[in-house]
N, C-alpha and C positions, 0 to 999 in steps of 0.2 A: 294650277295654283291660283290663278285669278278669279277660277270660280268659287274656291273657298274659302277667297280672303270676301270677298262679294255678300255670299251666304252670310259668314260670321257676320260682315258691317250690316243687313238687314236685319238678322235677328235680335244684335245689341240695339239696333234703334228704336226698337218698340220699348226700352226701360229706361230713356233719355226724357225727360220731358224738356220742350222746348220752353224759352221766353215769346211772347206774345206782346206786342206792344198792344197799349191802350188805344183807345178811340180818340182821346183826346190825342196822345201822340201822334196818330196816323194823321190827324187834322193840323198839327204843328208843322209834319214833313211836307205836306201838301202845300202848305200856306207860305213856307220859307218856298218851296219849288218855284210858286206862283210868283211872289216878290222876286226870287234871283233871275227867273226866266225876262219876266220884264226891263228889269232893270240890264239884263245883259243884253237884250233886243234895242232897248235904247241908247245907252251907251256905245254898242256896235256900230249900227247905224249913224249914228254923230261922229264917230271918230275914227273909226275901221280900224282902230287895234285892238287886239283880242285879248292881250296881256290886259289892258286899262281894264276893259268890259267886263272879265272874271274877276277882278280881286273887285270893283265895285261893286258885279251883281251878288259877290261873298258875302262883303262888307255891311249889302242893304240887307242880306237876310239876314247876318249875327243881329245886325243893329234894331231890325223889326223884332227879333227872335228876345234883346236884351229890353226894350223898351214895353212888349205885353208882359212880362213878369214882373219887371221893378212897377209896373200899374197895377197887376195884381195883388201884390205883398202892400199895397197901402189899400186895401178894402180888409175888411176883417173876417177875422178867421184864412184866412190866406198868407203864402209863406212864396219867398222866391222861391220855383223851381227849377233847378240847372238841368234838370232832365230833359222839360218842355222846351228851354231854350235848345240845349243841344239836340235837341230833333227839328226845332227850326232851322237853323244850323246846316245838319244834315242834309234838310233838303233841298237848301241852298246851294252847298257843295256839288248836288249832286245833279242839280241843271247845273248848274255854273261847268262842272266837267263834258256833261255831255253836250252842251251847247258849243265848249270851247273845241271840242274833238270834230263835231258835224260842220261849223260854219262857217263860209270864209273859204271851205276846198272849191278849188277851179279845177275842172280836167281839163288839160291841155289839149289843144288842139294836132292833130300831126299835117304837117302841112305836105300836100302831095307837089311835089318841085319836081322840075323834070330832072331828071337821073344825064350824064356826060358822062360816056363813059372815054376814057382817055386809050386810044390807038398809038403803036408804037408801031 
């Protein structure tokens, strides 16, 4: 049964066309990455809580992400885009998660103690 649910999902995939983001967007999610990773690198480091570190290095990529658009829509022929914002956004999010899951783990040490065993 798994083989031909499998077949079916390959054959229907070829008449699905995918979304594609743009060049400019992949350079949005890059650029919000690049801001949230820093700013959660700094932030961490200053403060060693992880909570503060992610909602700032959030914060800094919405806030970098909200401030090149409302700059764009005042040059002409340009219009806010909530698209590029939410892919700065996005890539924000998405160090800001993976940085908050990687950093900060310690493995514990197991300590080798000498073992007593108790005679009766």
């Amino acid at each position: 049964m798994k083989t031909i649910a499998t077949i079916l999902m390959l054959s229907f995939s070829s008449l699905c066309s995918a979304q594609f983001i743009s060049n400019d967007g992949e350079l949005h999610v890059a650029a919000g990455a690049v801001i949230s990773a820093a700013t959660y690198t700094l932030v961490y480091t200053t403060t060693k809580n992880k909570k503060k570190a992610f909602w700032y290095s959030l914060g800094a990529s919405t806030l970098a992400g909200v401030a090149k658009e409302v700059i764009d829509s005042g040059k002409e022929h340009n219009k806010f885009d909530a698209g590029d914002m939410a892919a700065t956004t996005l890539g924000g999010l998405t160090a800001s998660v993976t940085l908050s899951l990687f950093v900060g783990k310690k493995k514990k040490k197991k300590k080798k103690g000498k073992q007593v065993a108790l005679v009766n």
